[in-house]
Backbone and ligand atoms as CSV (ligand in chain L), in Angstrom:
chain,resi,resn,atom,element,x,y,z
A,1,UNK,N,N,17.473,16.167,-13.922
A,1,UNK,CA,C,17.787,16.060,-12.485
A,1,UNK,C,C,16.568,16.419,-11.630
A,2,UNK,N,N,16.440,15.545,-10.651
A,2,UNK,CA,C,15.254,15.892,-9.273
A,2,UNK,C,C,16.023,17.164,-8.608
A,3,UNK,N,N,15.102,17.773,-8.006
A,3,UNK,CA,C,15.743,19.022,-6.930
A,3,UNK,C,C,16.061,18.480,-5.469
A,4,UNK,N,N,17.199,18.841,-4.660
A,4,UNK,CA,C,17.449,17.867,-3.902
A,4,UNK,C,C,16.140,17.474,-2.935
A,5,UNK,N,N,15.157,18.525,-2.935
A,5,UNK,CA,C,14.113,18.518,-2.065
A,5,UNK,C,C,13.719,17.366,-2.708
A,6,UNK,N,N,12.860,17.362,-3.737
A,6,UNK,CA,C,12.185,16.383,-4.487
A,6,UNK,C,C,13.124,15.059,-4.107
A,7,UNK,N,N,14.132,14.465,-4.504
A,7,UNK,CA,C,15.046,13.233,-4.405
A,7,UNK,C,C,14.475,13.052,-2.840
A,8,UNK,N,N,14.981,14.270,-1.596
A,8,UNK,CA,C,14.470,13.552,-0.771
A,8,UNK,C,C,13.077,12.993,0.227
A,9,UNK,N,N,12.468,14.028,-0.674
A,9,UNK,CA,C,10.756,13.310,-0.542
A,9,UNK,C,C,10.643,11.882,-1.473
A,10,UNK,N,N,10.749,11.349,-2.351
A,10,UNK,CA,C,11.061,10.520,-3.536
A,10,UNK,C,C,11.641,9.634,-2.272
A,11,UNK,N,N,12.665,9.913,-1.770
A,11,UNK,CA,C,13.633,8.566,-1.346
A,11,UNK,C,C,12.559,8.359,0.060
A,12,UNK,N,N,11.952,9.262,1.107
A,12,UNK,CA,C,10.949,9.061,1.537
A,12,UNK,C,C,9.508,8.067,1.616
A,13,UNK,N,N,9.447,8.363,0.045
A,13,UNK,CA,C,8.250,7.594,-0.736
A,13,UNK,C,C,8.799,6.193,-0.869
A,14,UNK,N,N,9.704,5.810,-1.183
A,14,UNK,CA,C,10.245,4.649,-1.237
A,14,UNK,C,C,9.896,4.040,-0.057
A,15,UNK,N,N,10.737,4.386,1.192
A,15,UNK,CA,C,10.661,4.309,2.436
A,15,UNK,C,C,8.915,3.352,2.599
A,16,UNK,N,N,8.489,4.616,2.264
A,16,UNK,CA,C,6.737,4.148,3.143
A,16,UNK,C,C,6.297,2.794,2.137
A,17,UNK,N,N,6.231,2.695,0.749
A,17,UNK,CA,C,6.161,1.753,0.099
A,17,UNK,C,C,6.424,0.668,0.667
A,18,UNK,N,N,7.739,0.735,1.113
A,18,UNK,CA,C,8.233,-0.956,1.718
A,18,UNK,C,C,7.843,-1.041,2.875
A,19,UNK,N,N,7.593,-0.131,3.729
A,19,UNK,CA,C,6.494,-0.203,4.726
A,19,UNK,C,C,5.354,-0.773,4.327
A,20,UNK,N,N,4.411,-0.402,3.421
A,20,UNK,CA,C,3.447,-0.878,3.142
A,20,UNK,C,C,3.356,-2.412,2.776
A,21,UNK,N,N,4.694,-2.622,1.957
A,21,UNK,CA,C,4.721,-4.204,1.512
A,21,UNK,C,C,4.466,-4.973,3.135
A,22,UNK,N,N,5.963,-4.374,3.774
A,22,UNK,CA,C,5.740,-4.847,5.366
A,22,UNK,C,C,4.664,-5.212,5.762
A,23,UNK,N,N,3.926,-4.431,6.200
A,23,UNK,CA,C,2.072,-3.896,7.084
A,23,UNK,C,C,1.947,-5.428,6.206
A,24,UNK,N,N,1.688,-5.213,4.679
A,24,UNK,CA,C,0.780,-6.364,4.321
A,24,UNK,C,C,1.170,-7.791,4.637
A,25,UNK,N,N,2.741,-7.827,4.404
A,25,UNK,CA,C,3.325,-9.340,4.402
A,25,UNK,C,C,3.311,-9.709,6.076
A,26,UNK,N,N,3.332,-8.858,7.295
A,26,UNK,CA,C,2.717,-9.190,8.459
A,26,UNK,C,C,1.509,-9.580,8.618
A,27,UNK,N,N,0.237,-8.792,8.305
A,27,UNK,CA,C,-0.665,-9.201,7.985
A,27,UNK,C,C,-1.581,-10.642,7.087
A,28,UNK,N,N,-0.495,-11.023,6.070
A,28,UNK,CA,C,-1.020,-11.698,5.284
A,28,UNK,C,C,-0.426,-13.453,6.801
A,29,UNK,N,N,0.379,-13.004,7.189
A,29,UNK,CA,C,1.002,-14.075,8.371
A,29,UNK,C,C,-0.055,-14.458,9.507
A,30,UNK,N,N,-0.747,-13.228,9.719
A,30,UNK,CA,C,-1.707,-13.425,10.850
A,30,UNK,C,C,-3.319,-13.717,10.300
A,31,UNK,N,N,-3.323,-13.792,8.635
A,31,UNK,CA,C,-4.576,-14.439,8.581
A,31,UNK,C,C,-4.177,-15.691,8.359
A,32,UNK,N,N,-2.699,-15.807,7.741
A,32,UNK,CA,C,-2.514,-17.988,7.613
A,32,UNK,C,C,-2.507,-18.572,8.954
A,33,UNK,N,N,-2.557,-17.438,9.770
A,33,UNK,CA,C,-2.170,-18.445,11.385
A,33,UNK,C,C,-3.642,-18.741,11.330
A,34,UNK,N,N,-4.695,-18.144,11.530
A,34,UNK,CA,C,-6.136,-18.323,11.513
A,34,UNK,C,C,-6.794,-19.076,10.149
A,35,UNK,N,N,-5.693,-19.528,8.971
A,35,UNK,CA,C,-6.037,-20.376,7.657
A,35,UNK,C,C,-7.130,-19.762,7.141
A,36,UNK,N,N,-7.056,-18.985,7.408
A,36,UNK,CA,C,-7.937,-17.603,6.087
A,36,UNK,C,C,-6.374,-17.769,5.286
A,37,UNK,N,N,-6.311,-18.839,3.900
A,37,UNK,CA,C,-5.753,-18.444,3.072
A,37,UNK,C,C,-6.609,-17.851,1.746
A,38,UNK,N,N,-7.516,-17.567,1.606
A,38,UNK,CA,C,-8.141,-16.309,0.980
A,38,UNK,C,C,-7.830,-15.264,1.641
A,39,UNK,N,N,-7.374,-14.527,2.674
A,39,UNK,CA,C,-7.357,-13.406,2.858
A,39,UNK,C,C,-5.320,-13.253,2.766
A,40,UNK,N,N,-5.012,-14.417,3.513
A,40,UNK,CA,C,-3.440,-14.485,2.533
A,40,UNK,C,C,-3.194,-13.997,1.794
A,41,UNK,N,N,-3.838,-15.140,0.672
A,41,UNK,CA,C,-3.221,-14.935,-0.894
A,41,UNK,C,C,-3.300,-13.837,-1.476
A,42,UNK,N,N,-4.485,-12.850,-0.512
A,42,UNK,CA,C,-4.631,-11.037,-1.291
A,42,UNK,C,C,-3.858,-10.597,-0.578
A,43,UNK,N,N,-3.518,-10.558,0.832
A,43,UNK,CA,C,-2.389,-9.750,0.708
A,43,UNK,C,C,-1.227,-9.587,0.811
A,44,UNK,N,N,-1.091,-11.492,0.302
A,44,UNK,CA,C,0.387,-11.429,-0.238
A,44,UNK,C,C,0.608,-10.832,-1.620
A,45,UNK,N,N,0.111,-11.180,-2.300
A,45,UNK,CA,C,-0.587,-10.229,-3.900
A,45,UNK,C,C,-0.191,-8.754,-3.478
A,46,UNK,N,N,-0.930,-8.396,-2.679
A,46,UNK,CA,C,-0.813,-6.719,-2.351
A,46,UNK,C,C,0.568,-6.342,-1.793
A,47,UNK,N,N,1.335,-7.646,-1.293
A,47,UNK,CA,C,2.770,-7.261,-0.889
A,47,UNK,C,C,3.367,-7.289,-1.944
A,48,UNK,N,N,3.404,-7.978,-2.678
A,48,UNK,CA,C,4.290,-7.914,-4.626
A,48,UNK,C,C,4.053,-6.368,-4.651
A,49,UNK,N,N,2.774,-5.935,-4.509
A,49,UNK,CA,C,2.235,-4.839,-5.281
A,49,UNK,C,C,2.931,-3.570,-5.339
A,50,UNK,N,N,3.491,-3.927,-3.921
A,50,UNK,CA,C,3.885,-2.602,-2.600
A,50,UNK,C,C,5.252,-2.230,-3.183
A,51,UNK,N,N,5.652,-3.723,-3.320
A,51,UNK,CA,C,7.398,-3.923,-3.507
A,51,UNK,C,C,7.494,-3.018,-5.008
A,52,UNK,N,N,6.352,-3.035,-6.017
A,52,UNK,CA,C,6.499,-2.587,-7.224
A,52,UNK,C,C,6.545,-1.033,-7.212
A,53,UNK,N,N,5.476,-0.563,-6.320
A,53,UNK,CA,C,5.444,0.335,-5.765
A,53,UNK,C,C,6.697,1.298,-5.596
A,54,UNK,N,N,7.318,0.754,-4.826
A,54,UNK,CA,C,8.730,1.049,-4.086
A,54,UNK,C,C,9.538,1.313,-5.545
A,55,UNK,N,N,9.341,-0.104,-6.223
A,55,UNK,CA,C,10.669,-0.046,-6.917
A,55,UNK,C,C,10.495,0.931,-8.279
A,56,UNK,N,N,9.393,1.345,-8.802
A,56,UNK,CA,C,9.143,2.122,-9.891
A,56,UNK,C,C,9.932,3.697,-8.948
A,57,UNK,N,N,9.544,3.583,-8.390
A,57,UNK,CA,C,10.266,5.109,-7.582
A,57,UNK,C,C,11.709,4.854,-7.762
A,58,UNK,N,N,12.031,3.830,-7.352
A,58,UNK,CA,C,13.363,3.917,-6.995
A,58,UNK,C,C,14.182,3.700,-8.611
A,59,UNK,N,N,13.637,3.354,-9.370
A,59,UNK,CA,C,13.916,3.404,-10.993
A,59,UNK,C,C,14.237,4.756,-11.226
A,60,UNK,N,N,12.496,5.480,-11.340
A,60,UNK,CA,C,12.709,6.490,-11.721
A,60,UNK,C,C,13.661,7.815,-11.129
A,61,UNK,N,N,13.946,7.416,-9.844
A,61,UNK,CA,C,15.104,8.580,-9.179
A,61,UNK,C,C,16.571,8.173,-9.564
A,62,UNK,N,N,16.871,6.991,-10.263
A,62,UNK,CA,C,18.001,6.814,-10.814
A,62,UNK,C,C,18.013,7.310,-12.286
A,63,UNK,N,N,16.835,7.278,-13.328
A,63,UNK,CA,C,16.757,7.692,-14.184
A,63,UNK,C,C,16.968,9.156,-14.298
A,64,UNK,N,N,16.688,9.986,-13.819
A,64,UNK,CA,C,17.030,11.370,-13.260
A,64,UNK,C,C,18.015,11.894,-12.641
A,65,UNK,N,N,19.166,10.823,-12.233
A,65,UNK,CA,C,19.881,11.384,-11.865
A,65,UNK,C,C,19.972,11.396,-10.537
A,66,UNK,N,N,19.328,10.745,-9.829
A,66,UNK,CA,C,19.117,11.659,-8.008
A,66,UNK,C,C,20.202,10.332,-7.303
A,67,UNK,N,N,19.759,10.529,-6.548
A,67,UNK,CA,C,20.473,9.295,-5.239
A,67,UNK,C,C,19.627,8.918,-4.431
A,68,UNK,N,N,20.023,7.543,-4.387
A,68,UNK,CA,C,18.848,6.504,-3.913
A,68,UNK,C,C,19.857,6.684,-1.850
A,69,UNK,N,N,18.694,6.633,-1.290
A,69,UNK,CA,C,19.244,6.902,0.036
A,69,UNK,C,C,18.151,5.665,0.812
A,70,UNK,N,N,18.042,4.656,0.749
A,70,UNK,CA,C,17.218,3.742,1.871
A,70,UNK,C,C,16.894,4.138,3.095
A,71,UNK,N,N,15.867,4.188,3.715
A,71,UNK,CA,C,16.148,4.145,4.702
A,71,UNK,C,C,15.527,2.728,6.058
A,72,UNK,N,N,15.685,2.738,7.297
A,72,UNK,CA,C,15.009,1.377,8.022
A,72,UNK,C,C,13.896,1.449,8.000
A,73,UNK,N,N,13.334,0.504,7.660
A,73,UNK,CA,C,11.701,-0.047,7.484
A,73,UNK,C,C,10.846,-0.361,8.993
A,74,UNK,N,N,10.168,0.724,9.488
A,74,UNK,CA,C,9.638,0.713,10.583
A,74,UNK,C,C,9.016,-1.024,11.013
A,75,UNK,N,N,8.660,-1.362,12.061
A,75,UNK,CA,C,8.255,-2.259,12.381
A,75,UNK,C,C,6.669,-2.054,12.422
A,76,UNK,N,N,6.004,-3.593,11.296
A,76,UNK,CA,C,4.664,-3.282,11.547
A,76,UNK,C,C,3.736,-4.183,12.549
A,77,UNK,N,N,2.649,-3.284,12.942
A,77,UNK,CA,C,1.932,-4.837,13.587
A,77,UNK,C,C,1.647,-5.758,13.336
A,78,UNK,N,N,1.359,-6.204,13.935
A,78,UNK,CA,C,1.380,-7.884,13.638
A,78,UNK,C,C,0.071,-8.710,14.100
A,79,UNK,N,N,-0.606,-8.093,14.721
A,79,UNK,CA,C,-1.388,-8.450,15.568
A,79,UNK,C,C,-2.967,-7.366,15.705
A,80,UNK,N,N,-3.953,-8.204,15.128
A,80,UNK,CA,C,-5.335,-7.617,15.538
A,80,UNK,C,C,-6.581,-8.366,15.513
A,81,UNK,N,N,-7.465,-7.430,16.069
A,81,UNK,CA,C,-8.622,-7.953,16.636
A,81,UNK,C,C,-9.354,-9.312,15.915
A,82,UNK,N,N,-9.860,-8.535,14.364
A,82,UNK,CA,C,-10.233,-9.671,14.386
A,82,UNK,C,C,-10.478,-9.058,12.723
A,83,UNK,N,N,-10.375,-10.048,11.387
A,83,UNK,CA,C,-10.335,-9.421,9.850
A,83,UNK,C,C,-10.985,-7.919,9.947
A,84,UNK,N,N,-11.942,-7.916,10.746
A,84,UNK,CA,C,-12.607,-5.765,10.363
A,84,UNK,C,C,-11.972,-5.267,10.547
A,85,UNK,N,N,-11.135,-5.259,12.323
A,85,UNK,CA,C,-10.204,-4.408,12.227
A,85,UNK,C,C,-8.702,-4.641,11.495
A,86,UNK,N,N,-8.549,-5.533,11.002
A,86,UNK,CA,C,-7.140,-5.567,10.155
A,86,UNK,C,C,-7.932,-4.634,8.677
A,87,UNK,N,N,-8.802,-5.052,8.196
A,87,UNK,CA,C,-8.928,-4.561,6.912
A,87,UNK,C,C,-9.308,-2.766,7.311
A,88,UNK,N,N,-9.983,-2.416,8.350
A,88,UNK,CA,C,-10.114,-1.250,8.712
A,88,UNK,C,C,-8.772,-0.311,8.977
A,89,UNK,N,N,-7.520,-1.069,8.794
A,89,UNK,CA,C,-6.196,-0.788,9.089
A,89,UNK,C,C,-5.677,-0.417,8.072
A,90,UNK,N,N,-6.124,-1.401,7.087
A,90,UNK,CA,C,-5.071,-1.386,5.383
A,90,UNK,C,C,-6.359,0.038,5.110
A,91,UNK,N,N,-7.076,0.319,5.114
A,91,UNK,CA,C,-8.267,1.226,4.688
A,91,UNK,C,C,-7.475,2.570,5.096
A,92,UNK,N,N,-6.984,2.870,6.457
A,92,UNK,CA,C,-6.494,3.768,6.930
A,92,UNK,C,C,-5.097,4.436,6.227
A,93,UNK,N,N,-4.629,2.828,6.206
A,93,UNK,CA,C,-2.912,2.866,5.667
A,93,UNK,C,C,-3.243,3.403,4.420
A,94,UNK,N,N,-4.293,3.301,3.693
A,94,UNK,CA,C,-4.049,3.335,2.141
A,94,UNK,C,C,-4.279,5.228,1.789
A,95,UNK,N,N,-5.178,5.298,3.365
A,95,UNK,CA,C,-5.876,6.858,3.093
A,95,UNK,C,C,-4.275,7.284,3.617
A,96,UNK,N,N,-3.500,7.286,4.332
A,96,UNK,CA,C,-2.509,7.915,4.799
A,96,UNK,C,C,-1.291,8.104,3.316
A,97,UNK,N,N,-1.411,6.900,2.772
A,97,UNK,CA,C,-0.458,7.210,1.621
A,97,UNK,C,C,-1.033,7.622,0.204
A,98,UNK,N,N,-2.390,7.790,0.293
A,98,UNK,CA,C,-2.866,8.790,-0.537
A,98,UNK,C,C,-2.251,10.119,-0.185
A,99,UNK,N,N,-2.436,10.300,1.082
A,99,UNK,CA,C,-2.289,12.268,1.422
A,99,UNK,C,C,-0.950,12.160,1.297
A,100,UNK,N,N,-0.057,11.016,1.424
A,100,UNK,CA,C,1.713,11.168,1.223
A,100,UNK,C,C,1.637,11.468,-0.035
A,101,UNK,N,N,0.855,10.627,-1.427
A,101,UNK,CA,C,1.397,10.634,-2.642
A,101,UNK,C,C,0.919,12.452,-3.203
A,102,UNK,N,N,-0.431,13.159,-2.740
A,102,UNK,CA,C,-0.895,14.120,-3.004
A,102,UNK,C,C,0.011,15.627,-2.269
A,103,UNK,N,N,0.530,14.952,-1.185
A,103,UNK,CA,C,1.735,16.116,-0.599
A,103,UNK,C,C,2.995,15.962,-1.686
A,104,UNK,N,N,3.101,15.077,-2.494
A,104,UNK,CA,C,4.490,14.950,-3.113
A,104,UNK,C,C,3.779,15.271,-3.911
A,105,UNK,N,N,2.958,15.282,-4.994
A,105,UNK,CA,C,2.317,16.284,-6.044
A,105,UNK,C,C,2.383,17.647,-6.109
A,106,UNK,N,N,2.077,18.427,-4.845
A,106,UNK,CA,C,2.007,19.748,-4.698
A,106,UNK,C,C,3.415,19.997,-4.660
A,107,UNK,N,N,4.222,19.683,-4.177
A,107,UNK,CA,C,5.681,20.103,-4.322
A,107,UNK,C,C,6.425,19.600,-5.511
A,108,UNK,N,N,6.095,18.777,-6.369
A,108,UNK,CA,C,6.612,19.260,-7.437
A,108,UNK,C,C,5.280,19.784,-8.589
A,109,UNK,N,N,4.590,20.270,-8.261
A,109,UNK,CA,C,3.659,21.419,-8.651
A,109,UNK,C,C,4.581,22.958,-8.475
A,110,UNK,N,N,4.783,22.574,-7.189
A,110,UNK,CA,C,5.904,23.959,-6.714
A,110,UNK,C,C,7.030,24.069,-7.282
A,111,UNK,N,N,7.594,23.169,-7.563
A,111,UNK,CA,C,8.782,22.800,-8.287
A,111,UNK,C,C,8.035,22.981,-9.930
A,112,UNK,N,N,7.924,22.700,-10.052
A,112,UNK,CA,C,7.284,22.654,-11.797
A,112,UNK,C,C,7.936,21.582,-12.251
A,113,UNK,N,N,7.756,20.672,-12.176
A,113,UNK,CA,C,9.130,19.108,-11.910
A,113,UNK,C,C,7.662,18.481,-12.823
A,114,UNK,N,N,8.048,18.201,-14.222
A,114,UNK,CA,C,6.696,18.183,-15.164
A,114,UNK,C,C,7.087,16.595,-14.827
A,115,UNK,N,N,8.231,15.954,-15.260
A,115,UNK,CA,C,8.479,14.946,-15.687
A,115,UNK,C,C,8.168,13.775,-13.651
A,116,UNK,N,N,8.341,14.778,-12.882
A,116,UNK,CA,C,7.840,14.050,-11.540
A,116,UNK,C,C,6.228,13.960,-11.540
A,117,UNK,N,N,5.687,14.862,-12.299
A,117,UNK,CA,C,4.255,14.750,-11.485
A,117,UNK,C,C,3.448,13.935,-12.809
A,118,UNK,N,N,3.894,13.774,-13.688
A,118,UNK,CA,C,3.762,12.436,-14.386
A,118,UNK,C,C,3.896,11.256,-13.966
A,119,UNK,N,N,4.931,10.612,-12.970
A,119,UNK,CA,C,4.996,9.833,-12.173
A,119,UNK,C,C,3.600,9.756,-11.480
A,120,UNK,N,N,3.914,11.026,-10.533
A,120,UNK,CA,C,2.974,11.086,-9.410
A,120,UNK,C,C,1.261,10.430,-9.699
A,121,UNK,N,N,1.198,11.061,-11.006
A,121,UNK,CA,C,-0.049,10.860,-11.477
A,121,UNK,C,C,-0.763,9.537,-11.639
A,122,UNK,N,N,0.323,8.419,-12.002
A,122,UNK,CA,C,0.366,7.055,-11.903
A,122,UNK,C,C,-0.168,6.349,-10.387
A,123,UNK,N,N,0.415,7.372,-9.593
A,123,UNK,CA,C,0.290,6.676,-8.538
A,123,UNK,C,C,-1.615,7.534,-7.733
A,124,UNK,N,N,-1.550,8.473,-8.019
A,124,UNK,CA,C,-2.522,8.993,-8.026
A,124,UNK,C,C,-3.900,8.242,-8.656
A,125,UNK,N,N,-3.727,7.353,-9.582
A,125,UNK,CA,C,-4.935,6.761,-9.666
A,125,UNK,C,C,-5.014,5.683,-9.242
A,126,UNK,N,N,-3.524,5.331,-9.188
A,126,UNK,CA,C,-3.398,3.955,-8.484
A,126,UNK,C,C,-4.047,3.621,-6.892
A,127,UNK,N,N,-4.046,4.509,-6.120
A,127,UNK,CA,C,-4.698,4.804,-4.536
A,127,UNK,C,C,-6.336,5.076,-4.764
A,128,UNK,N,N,-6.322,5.522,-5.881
A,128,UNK,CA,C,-8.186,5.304,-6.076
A,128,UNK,C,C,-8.649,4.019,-6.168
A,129,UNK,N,N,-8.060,2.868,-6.825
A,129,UNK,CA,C,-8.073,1.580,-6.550
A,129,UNK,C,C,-8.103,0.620,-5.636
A,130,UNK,N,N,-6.968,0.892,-4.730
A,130,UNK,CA,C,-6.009,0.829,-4.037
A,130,UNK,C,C,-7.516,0.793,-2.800
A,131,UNK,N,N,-7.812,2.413,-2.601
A,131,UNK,CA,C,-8.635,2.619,-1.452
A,131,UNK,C,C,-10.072,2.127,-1.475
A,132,UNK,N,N,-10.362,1.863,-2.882
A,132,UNK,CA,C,-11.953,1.562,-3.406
A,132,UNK,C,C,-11.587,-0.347,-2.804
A,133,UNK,N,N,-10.464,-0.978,-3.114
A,133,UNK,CA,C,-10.566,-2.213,-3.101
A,133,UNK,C,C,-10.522,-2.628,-1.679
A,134,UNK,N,N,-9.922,-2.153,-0.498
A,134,UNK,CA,C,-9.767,-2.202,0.812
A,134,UNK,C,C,-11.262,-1.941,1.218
A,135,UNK,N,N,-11.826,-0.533,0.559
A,135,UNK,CA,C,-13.252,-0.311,1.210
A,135,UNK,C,C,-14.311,-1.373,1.151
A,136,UNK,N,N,-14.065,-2.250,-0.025
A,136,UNK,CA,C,-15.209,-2.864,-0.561
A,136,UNK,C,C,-15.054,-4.590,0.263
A,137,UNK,N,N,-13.580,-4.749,0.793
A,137,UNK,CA,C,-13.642,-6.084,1.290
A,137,UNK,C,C,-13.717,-5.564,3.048
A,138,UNK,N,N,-13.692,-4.401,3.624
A,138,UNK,CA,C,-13.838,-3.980,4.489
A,138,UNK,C,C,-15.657,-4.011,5.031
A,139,UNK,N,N,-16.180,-3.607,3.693
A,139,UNK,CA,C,-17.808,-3.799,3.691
A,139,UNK,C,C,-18.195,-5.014,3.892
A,140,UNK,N,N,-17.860,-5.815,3.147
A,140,UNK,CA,C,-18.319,-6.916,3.094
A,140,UNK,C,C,-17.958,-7.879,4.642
A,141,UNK,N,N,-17.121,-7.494,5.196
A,141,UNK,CA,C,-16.672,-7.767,6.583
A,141,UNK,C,C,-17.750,-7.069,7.681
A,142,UNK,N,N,-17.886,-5.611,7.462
A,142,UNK,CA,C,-18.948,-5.564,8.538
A,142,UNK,C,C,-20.340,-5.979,8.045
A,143,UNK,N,N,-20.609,-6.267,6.760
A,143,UNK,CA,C,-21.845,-6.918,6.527
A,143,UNK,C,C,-22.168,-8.297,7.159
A,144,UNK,N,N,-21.285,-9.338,6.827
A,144,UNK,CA,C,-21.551,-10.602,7.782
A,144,UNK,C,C,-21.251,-10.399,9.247
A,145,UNK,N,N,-20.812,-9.793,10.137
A,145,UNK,CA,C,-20.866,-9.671,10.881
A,145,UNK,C,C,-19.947,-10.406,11.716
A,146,UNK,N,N,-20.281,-11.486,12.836
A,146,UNK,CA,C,-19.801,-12.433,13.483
A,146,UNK,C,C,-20.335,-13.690,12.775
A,147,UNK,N,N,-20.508,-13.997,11.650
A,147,UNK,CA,C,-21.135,-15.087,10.628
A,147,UNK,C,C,-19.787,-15.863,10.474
A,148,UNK,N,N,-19.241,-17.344,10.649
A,148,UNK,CA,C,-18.347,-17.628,9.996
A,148,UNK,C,C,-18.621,-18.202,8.960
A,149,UNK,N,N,-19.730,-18.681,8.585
A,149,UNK,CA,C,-20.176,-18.825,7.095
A,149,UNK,C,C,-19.736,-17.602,5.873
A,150,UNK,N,N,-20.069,-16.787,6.204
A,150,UNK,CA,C,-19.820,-15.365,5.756
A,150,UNK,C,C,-18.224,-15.426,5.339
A,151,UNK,N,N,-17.267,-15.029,6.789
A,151,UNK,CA,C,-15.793,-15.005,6.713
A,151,UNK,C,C,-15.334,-15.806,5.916
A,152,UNK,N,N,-16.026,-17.350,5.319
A,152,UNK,CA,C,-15.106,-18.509,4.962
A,152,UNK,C,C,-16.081,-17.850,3.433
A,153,UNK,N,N,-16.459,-17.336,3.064
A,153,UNK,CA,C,-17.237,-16.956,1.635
A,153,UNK,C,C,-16.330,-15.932,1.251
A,154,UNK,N,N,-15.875,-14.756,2.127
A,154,UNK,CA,C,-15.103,-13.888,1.377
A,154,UNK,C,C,-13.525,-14.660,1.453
A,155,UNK,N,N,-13.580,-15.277,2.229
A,155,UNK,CA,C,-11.907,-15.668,2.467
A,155,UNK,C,C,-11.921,-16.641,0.830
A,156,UNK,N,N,-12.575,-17.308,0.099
A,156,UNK,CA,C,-13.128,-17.899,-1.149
A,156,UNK,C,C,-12.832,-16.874,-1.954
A,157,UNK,N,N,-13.208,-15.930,-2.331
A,157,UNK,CA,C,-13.410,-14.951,-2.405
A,157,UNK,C,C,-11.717,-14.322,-3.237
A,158,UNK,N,N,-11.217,-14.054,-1.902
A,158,UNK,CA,C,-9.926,-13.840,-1.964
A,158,UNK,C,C,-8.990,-14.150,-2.544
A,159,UNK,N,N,-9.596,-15.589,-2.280
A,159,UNK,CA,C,-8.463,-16.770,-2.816
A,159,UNK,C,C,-7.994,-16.714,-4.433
A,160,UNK,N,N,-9.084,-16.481,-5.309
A,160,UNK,CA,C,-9.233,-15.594,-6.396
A,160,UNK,C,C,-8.223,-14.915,-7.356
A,161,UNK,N,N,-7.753,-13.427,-5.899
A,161,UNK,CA,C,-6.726,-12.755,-6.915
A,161,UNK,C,C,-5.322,-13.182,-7.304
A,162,UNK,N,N,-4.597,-13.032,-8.275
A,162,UNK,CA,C,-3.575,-13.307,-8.699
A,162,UNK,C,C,-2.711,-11.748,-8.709
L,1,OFO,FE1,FE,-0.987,0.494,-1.272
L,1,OFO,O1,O,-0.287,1.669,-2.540
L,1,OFO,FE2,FE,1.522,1.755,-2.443
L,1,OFO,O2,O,1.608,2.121,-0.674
């Protein structure tokens, strides 16, 4: 069994996950309006990712015993400047749910919840990825600059991941 604290940080974590799918599957809408489908197809990719995200949590709090509690999926933007600042966004988002996944570590650290922070740990390397891969297409965005030669090379680029 989770401690009810734990279940409801856990059902929390869920929460922001499908947020995150959100953020991306808005996002991935406002680069097809501009036909950057290289920058699409990653983060529709990264919306699967989110959803997996979500749902390994929501596995494992049934496996344990807890109760799955949903809650409403904030509304994300939809709308920005221009690919730096969208990718300067997912960069932010990703640092924010690092410090979510590392606050749910320490409490079941506190908890001694062995079989949670095994989880946790998964996800813990997973945001090292996660934040390294946002940084690196974020670079490459302020490197070309206002180039659309550039934009249509990484949007290529993109097109790529599966
Ligand atoms: Fe983007 O890693 Fe989950 O939220």
């Amino acid at each position: 069994m989770v401690s009810p604290k734990m279940e409801e940080a856990l059902n929390k974590q869920i929460n922001e996950e499908f947020y995150s799918a959100y953020l991306y599957l808005s996002m991935a809408g406002y680069f097809a309006e501009k036909n950057l489908m290289g920058f699409f197809n990653w983060l529709f990719v990264q919306y699967h990712e989110e959803l997996s995200h979500a749902e390994k949590i929501y596995k494992y709090l049934i496996e344990r015993g807890g109760k799955v509690n949903l809650m409403a999926i904030k509304q994300p933007d939809y709308n920005w400047k221009d690919p730096k600042e969208a990718f300067a966004s997912v960069l932010n988002h990703e640092k924010y749910i690092t410090s979510r996944i590392n606050e749910l570590m320490d409490l079941a650290e506190t908890e001694k919840d062995r079989a949670t922070m095994s989880l946790l740990q998964w996800y813990i390397n997973e945001q090292v990825e996660e934040e390294a891969n946002a940084q690196a297409i974020l670079a490459k965005l302020e490197m070309i600059g206002d180039q659309p030669a550039g934009l249509l090379m990484i949007d290529r680029e993109l097109a790529q991941r599966k």
